[in-house]
LOLOLUM-51499 format. One record per residue: residue in one letter; x, y, z of N, C-alpha, C, O, CB in turn. Coordinates in steps of 0.2 Angstrom, whole numbers, padded with zeros to 4 digits, always signed. Atoms other than C-alpha are relative to their C-alpha. Glycine has a CB too. Layout:
% residues N
aXYZXYZXYZXYZXYZ...
***
This chain:
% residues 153
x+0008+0000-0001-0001-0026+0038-0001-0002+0007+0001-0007+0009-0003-0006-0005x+0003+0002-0004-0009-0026+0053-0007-0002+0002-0012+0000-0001+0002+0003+0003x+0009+0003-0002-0023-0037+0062-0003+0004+0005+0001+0007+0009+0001-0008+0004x+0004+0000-0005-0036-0032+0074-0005-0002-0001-0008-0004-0006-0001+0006+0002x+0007+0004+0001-0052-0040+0080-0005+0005+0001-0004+0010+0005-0002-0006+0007x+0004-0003-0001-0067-0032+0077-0005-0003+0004-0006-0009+0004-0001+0002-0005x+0007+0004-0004-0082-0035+0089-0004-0002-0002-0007+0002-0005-0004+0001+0004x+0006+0001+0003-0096-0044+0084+0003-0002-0007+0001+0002-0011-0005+0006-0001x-0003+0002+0007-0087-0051+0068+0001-0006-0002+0004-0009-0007+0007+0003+0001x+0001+0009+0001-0091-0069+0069+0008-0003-0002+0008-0006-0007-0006-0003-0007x-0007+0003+0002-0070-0071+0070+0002+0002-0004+0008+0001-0006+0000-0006-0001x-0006-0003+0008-0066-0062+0054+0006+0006+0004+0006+0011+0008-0008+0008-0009x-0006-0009-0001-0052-0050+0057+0002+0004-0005+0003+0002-0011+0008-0002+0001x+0000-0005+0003-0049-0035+0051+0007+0002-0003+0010+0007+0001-0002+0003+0004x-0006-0003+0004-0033-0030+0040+0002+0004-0003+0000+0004-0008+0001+0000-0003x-0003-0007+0002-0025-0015+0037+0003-0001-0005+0007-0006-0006+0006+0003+0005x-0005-0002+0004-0019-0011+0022+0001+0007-0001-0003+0012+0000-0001-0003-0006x-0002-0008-0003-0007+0006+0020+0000-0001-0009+0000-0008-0011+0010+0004+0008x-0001-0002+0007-0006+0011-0002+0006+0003+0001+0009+0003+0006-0005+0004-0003x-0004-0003+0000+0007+0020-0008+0002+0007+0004+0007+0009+0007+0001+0000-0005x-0001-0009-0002+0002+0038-0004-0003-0001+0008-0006+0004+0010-0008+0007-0007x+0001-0002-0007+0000+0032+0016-0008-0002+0001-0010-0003+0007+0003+0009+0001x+0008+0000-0003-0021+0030+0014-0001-0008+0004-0002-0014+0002-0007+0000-0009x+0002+0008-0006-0024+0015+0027-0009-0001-0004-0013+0003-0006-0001+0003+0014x+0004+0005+0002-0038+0002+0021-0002-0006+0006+0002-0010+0007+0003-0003-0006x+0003+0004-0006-0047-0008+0034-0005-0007-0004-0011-0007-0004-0006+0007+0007x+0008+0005+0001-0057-0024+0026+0003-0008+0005+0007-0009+0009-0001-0003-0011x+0000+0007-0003-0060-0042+0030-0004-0004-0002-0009-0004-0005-0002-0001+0006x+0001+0006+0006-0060-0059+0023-0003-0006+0002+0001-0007+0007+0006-0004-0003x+0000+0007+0000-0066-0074+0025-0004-0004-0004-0010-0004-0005-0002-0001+0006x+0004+0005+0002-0069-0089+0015-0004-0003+0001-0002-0006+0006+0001-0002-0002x+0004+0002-0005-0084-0096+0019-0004-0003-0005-0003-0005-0011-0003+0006+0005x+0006+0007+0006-0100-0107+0011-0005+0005-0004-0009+0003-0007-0008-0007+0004x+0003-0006+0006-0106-0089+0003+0005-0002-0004+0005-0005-0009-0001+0010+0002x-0007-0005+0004-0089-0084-0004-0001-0008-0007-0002-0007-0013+0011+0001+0006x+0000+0006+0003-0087-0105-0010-0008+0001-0007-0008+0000-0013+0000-0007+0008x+0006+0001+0005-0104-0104-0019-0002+0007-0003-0008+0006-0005-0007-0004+0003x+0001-0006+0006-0104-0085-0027+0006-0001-0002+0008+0004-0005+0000+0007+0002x-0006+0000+0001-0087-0093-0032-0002-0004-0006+0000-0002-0012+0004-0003+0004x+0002+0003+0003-0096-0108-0039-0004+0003-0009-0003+0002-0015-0001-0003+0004x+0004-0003+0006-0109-0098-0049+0003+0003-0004+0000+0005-0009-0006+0005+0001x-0003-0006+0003-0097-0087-0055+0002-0003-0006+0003-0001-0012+0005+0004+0005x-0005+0007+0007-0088-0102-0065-0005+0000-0004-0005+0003-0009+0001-0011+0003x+0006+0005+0003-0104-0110-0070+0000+0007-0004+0005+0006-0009-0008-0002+0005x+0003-0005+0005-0110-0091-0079+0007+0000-0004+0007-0003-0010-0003+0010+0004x-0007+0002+0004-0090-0092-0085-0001-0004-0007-0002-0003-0013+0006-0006+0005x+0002+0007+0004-0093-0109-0091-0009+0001-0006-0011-0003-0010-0001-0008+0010x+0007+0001+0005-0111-0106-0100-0001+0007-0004-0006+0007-0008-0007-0001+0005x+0000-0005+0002-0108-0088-0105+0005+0004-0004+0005+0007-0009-0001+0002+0003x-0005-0004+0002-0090-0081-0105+0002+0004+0006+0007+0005+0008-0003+0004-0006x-0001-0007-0004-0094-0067-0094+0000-0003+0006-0001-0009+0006-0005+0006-0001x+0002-0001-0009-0096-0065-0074+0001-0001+0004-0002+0002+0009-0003-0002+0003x-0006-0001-0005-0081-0070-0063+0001+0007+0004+0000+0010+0009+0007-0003-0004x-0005-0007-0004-0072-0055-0061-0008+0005+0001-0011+0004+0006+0007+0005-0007x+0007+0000-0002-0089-0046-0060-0003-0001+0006-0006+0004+0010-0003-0003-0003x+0001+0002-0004-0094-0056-0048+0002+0000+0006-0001+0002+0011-0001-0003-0001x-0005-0001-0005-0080-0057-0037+0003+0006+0002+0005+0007+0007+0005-0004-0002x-0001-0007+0000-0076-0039-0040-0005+0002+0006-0004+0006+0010-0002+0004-0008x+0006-0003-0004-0094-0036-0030+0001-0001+0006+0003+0003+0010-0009-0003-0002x+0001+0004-0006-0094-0050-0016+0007+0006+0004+0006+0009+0009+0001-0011-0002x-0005-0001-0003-0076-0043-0011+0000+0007+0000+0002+0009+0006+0005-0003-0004x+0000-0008-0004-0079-0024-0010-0006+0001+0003-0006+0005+0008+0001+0007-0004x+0009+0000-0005-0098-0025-0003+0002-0003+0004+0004+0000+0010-0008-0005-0003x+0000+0005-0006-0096-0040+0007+0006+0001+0004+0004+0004+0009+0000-0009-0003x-0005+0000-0005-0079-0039+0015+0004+0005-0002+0010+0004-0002+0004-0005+0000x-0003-0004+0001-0075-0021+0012+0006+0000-0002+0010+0003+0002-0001+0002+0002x-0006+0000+0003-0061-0024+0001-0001+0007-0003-0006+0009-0006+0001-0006-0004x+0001-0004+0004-0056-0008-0006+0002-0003-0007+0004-0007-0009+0004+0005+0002x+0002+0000+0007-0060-0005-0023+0006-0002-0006+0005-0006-0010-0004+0007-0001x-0004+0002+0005-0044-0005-0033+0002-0008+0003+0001-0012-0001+0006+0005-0002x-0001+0006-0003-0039-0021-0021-0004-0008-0005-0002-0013-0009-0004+0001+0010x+0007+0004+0002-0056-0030-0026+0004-0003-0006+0007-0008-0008-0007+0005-0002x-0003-0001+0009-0051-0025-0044+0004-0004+0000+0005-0009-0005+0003+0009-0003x-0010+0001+0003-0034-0030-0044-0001-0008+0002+0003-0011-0002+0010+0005+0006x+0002+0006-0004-0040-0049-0035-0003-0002-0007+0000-0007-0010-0005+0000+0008x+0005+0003+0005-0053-0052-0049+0003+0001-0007+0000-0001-0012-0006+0004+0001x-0004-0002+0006-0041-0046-0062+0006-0006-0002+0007-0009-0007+0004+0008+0001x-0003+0007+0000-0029-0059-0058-0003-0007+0000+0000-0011-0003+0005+0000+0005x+0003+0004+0003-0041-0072-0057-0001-0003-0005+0000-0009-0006-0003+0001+0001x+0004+0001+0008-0050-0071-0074+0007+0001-0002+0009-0005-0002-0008+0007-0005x-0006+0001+0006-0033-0069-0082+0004-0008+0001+0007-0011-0003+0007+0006+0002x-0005+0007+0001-0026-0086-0075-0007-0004+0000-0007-0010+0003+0007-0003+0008x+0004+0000+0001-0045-0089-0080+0001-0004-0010+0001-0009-0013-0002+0006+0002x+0000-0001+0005-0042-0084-0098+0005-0002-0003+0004-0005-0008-0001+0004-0002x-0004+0005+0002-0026-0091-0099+0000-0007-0002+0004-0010-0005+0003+0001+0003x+0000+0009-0002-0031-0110-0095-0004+0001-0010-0003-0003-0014-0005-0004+0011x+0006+0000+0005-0046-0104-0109+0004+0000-0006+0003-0003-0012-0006+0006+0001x-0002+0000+0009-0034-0099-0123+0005-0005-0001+0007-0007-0007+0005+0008-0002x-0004+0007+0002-0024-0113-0122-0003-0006-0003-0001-0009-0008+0003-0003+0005x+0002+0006+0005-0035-0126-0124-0004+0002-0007-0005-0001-0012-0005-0005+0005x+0004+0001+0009-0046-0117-0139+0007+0000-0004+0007-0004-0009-0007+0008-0004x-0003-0001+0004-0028-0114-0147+0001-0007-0002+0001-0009-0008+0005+0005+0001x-0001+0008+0000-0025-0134-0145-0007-0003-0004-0009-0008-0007+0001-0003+0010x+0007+0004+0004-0041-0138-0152-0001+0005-0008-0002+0002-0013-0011+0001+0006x+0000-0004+0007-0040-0124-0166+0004-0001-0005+0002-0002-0010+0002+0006+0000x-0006+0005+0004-0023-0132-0172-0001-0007-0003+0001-0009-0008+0005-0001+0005x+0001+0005+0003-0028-0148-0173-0006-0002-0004-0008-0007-0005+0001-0004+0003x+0006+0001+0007-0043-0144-0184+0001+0003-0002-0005+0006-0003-0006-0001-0001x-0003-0004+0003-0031-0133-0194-0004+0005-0001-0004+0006-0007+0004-0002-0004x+0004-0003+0000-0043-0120-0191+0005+0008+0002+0002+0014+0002-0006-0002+0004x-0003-0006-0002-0030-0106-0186-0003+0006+0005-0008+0006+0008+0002+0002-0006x+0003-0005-0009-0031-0091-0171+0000+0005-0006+0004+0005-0011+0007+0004+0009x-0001-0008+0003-0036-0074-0179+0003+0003+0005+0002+0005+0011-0006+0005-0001x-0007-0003-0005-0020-0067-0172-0001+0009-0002+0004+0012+0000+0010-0005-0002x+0003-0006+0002-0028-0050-0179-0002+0002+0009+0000+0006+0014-0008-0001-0006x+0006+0001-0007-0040-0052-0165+0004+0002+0007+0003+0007+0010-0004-0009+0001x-0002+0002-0005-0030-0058-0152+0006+0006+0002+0005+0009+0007+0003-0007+0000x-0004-0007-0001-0016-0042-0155-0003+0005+0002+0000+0008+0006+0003+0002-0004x+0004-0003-0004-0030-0030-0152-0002+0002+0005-0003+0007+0008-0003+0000-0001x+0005+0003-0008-0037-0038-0137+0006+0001+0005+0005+0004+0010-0003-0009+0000x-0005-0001-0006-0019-0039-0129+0003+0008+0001+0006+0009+0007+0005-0004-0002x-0003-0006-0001-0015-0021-0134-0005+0005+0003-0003+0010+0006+0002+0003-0005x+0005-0003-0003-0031-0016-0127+0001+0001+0009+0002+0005+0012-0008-0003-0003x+0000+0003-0005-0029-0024-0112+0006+0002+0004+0006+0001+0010+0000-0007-0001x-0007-0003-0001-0011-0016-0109-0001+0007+0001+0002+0010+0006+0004-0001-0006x+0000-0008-0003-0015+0002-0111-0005+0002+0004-0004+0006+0008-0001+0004-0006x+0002+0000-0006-0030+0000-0100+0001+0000+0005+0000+0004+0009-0002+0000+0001x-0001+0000-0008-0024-0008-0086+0005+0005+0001+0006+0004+0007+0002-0008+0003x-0005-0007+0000-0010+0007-0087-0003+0006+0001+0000+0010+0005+0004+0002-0007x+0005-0006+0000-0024+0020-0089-0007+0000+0006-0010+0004+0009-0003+0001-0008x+0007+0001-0006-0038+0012-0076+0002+0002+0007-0002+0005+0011-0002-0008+0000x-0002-0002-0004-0028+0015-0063+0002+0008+0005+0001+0010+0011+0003-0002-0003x-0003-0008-0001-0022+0032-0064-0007+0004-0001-0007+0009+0002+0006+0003-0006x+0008-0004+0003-0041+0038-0070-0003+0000+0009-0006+0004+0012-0008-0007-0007x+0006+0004-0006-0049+0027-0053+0004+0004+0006+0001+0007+0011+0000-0012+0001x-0004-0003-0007-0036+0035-0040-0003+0011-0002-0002+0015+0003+0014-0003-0002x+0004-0007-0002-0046+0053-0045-0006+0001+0003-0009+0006+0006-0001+0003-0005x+0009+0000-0004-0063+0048-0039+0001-0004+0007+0005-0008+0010-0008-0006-0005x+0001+0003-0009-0069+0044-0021-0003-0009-0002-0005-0011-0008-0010+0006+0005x+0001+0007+0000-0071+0025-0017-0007+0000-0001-0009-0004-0005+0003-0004+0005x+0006+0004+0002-0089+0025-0016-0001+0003-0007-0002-0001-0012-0007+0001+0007x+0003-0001+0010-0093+0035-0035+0004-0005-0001+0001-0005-0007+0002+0008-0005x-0002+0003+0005-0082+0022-0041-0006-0008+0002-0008-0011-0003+0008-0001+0000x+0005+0007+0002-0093+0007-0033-0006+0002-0002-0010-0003-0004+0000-0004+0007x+0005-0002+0004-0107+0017-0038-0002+0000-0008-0007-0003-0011+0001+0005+0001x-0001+0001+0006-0101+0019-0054+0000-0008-0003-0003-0009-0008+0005+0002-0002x-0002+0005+0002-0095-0001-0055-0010-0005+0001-0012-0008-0003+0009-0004+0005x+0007+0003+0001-0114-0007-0050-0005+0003-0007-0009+0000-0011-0003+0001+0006x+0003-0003+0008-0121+0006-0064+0002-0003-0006-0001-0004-0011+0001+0008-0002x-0004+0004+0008-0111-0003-0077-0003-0006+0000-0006-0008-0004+0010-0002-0001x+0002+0007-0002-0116-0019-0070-0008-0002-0002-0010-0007-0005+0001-0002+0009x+0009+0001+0002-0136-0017-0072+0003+0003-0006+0004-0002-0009-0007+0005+0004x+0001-0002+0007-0133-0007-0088+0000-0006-0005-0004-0008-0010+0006+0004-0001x-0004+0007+0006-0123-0023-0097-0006-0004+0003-0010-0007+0000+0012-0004+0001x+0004+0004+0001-0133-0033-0089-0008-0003-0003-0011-0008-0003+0001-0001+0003x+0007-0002+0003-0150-0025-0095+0000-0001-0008-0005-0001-0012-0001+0008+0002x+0000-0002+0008-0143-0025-0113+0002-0008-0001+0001-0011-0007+0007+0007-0003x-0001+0008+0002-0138-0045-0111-0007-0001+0001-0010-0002-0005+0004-0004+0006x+0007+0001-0001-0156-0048-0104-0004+0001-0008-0007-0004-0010-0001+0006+0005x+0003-0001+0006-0162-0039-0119+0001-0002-0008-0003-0003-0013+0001+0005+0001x-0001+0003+0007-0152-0044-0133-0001-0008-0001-0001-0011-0006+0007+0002-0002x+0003+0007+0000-0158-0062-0127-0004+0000-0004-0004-0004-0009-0002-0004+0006x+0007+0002+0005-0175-0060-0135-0002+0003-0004-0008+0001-0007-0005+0000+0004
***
């Protein structure tokens, strides 16, 4: 991976990343008192909802520091998973001891779901151009969130 300074860049540097098929990727990071507090809200909607981490962090990270798009993806993917992991542990610990049992129905669905897409998302998203996909990932974003909105009231 290589660095270079961009001008005007309030110190962020710029990083190369090369993919498999040779395509070079130019973004740039820096944690900072945006990133820390679209980090926080992001919990908080987690914490009061369910939803909005990866989402969120998906956005900040290919808008804000042109991260490419599967990069983004793949950052916010590992996140919410060591997310959902901390989450299924403790409801299975509180489900157990109020012998309320997991619908382990549920939970095999969800993991098989979760398996054959992230195998298929991949291979689909590497046919479109990076911007139709961040096109696409904000149209999903108002959509769902037009139908949350709505099914509030």
């Amino acid at each position: 991976m290589e660095r270079d300074r961009v001008p005007g860049d309030r110190g962020r540097e710029t990083k190369r990343l090369v993919d498999r098929a040779g395509t070079q990727y130019d973004y740039r990071f820096k944690f900072g008192a945006t990133e820390a507090s679209v980090s926080a809200l992001g919990g908080a909607f987690v914490g009061l909802t369910g939803v909005g981490l990866g989402e969120i962090m998906t956005t900040l990270l290919a808008v804000k520091h042109r991260f490419p798009l599967h990069l983004g993806t793949a950052t916010s993917v590992f996140v919410v998973a060591l997310t959902v992991l901390a989450a299924a542990l403790t409801h299975s610990y509180f489900l157990f001891q109020n012998d309320l049992g997991l619908p382990w129905n549920l939970v095999l669905v969800m993991v098989l779901a979760v398996l054959v897409g992230g195998q298929i998302a991949p291979r689909l998203a590497s046919k479109f151009s990076e911007v139709f996909l961040k096109r696409a990932l904000v149209t999903m974003f108002i959509f769902v969130g037009f139908i949350m909105v709505w099914r509030s009231f």
